[in-house]
C-alpha positions in Angstrom: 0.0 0.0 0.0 1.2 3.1 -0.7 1.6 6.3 2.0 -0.9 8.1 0.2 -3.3 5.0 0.5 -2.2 4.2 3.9 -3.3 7.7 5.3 -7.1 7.4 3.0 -7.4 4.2 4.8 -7.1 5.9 8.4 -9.2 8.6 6.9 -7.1 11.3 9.6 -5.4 13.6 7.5 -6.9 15.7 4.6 -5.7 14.7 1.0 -2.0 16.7 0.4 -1.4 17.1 4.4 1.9 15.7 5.9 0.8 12.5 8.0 1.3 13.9 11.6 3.9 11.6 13.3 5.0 11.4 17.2 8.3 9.0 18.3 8.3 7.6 21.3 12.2 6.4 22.3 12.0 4.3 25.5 15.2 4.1 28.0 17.6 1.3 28.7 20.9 2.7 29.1 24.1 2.6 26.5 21.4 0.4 24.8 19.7 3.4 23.7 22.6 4.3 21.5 20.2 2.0 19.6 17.7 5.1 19.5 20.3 7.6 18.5 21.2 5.1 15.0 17.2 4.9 14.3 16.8 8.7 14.3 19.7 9.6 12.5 18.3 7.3 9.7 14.8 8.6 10.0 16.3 12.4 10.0 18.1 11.1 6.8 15.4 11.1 5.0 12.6 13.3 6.8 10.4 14.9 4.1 8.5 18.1 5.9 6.2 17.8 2.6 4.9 14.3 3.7 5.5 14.2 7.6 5.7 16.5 10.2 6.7 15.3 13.5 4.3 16.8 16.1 6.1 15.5 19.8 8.9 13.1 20.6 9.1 11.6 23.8 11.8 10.1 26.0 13.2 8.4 29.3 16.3 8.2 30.6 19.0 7.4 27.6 16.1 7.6 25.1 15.3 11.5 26.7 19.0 12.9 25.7 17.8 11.2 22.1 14.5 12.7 22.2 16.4 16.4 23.6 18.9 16.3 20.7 16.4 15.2 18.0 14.1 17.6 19.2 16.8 20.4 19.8 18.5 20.3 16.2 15.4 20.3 14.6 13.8 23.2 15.7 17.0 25.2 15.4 18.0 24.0 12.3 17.1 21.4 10.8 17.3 17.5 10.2 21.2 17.9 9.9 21.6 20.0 12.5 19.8 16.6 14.8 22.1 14.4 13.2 25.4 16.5 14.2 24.0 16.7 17.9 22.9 12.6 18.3 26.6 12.4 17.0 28.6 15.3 19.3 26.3 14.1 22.1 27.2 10.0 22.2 30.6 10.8 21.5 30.9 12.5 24.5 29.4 10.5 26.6 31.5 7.2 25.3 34.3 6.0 27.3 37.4 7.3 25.4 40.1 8.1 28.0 42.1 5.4 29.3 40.9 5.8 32.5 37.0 6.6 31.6 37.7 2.9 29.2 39.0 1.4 32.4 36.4 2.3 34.5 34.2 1.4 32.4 34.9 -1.9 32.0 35.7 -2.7 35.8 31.3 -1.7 36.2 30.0 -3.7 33.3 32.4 -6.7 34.6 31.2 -5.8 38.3 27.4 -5.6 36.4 27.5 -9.3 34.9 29.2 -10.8 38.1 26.1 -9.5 40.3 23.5 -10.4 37.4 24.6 -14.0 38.0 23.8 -14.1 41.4 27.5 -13.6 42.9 26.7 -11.5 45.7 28.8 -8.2 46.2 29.1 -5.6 48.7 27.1 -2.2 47.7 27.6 1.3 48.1 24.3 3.7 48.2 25.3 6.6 46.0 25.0 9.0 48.2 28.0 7.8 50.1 30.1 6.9 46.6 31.8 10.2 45.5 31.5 8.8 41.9 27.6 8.8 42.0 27.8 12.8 42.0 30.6 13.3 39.7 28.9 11.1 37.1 25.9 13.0 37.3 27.9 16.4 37.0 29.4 15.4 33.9 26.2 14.6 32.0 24.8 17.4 32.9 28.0 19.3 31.6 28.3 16.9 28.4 24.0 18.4 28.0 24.6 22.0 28.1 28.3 21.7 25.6 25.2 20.8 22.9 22.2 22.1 24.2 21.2 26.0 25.3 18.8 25.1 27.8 17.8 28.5 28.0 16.5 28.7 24.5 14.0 25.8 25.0 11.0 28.2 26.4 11.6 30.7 23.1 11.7 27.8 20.7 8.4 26.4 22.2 6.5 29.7 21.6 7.0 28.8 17.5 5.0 25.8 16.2 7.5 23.5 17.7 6.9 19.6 18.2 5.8 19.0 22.2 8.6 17.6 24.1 7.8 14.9 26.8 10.5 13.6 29.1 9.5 11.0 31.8 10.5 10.3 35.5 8.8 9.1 38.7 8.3 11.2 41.7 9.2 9.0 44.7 7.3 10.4 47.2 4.2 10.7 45.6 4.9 7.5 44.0 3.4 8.2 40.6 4.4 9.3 36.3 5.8 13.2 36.6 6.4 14.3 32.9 8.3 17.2 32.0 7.2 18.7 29.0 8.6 21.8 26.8 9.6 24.6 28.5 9.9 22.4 32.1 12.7 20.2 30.3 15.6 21.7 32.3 19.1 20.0 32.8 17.7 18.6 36.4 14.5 17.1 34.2 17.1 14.9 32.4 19.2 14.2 34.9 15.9 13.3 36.9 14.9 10.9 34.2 18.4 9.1 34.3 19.0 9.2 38.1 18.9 5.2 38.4 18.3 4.8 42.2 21.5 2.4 42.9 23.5 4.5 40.8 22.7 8.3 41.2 21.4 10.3 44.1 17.2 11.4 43.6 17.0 14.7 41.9 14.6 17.6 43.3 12.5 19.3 41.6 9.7 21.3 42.6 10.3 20.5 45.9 9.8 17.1 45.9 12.4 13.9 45.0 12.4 12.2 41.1 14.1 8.6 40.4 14.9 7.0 36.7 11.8 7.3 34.6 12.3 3.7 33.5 9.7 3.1 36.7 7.2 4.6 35.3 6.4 5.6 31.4 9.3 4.2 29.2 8.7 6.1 27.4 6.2 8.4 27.9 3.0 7.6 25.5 -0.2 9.5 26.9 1.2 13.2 26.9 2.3 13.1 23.0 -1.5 12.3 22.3 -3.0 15.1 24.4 -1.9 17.9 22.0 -5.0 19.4 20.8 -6.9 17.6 17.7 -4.9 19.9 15.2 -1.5 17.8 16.9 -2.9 14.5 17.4 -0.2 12.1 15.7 -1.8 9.9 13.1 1.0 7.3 13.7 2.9 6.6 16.3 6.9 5.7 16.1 7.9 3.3 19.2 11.9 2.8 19.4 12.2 -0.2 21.3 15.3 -1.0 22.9 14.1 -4.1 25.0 13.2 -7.0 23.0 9.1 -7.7 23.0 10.0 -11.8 23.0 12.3 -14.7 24.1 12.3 -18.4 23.0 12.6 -20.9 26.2 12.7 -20.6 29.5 15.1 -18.5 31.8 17.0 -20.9 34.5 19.8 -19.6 35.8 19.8 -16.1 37.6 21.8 -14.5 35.1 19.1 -15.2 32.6 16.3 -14.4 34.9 17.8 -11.2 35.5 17.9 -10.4 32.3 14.8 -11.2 31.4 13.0 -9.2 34.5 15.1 -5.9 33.6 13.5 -6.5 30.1 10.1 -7.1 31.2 10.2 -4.1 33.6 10.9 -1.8 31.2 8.1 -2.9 28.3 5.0 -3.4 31.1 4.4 0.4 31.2 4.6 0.5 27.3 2.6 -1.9 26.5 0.1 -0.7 28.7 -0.8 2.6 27.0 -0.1 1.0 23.4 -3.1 -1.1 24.2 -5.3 1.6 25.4 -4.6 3.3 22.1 -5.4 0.2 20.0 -8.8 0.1 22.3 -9.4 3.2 21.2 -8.7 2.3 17.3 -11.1 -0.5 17.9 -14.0 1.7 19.7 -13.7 3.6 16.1 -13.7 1.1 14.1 -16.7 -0.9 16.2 -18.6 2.5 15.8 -18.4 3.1 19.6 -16.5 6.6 18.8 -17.8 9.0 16.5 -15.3 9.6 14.2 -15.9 13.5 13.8 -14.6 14.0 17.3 -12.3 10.8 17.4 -9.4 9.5 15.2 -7.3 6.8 15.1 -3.4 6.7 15.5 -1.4 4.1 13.5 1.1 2.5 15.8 4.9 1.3 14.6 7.4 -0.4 16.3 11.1 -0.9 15.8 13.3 -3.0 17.7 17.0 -4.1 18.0 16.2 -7.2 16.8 19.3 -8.7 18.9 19.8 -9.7 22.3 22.5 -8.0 24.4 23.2 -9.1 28.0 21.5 -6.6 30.5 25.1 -5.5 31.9 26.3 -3.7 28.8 23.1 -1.2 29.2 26.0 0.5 31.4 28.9 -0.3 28.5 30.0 3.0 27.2 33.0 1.3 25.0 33.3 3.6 22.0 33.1 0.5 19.5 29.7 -1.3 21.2 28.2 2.9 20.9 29.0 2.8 17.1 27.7 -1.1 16.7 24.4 0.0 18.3 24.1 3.2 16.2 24.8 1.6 13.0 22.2 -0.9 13.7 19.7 1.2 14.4 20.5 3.0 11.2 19.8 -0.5 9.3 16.7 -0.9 11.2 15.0 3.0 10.6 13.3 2.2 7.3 10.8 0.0 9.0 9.1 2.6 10.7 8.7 4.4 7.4 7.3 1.2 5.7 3.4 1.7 5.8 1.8 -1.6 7.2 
């Protein structure tokens, strides 16, 4: 079928409009270099005539995707994206001697725990590291992004930006979204409890938004009916399926980090569909209701759950050329 056909069957855009998209890029560590490759390969070939991209969501890893894609493009441009994913995974690869050293003491630290070798822990806020790590994303953000900018370039006609965390003492989703993405949003969305200290914001604590919506899905649909996506892109970083059965702890673990991080996705991919179906079954008029198309990509190749904290400068560029390979399947209408 082709795109033309595609959006007559949905019946959501007028004939000659550009088929409203949102991206959704869900969290899971260096995995999400992943993310970064399937963008770039998207921004590629991004055709403002056909598509325009009305909100990009993120958590965690996928939110400094989401913030660069988002970023680039409303400054300048699909190239302009593609330098910043690049500049920004650069810098945050291992590629000192000491940063590569480092890093492979915690992913080797990382597999010895997953298979059930126990290890003495440090809480972060007594590890001198934990703080240091977070200081140097947040530096590595602002060399690319001018946080200060954001609330000017939101005034224009700007895609909505959505970046997920959890607020632990009220124990529910917090979203930050356009002008509220700060530095401390980001870092909030990445502060993995064993491995960063909480982030405050607005008086109140935030943890790694891979507890909650990863990645956020409900506030890139609110937008106003003029902004409602007609499809939805879903980068997937955790794979959806596994043949046989996990046995040892180090498979177990793996699986459960997998499965903790799609349970919140699939949840508000299926109230979507429900919705599509309501439409379809009549239930919904369609003069006040339309349906969204949803599209998923994935690795398509199992990693072991220890490298989502491998920062080696060749397993980054592995990752993003992948996901390069894999970006023409969101553009393929189904």
């Amino acid at each position: 079928m082709s795109e033309d056909a595609d959006n007559s069957a949905r019946g959501s855009v007028h004939a000659g409009d550009p088929t409203r998209v949102a991206i959704a890029c869900q969290g899971g560590g260096s995995h999400t270099a992943f993310t970064a490759g399937v963008l770039k390969g998207l921004l590629r070939e991004w055709n403002e005539d056909r598509r325009e991209l009305v909100g990009i969501s993120g958590t965690s890893g996928g939110a400094f995707n989401a913030l660069a894609a988002w970023y680039g493009l409303v400054t300048d441009g699909p190239g302009r994206a593609i330098e910043l994913l690049d500049g920004l995974w650069n810098d945050l690869a291992a590629n000192t001697p000491v940063d590569r050293l480092t890093n492979d003491w915690l992913v080797g630290l990382s597999r010895i725990e997953s298979s059930g070798v126990p290890l003495p822990r440090v809480s972060p806020y007594q590890n001198p590291g934990a703080a240091w790590g977070q200081n140097q994303i947040e530096r590595t953000l602002r060399r690319h992004i001018d946080f200060d900018s954001i609330p000017t370039l939101c005034e224009r006609e700007a895609p909505r930006l959505v970046v997920g965390t959890v607020n632990v003492n009220a124990g529910e989703f917090e979203m930050f979204i356009d002008e509220d993405v700060t530095p401390e949003a980001i870092l909030a969305s990445a502060a993995v409890p064993n491995l960063f200290e909480a982030v405050e914001l607005h008086g109140h604590l935030h943890w790694d938004g891979l507890f909650s919506q990863n990645p956020p899905i409900d506030d890139l649909m609110d937008g106003g009916a003029d902004r409602k996506p007609d499809e939805l892109w879903v980068i997937q970083v955790n794979p959806q399926e596994r043949e046989g059965e996990p046995t040892s702890l180090e498979e177990i673990a793996d699986r459960r980090n997998e499965l903790s991080g799609n349970l919140s996705l699939n949840q508000e991919l299926r109230f979507i569909e429900r919705v599509n179906e309501w439409i379809d079954a009549g239930h919904l008029p369609e003069t006040h209701f339309s349906k969204t198309a949803i599209r998923r990509v994935e690795m398509g190749r199992a990693y072991h759950c220890s490298t989502k904290f491998d920062r080696n400068p060749a397993f980054i560029a592995e990752l993003m050329e992948l996901g390069e390979r894999r970006a023409p399947e969101l553009r393929q209408p189904r």
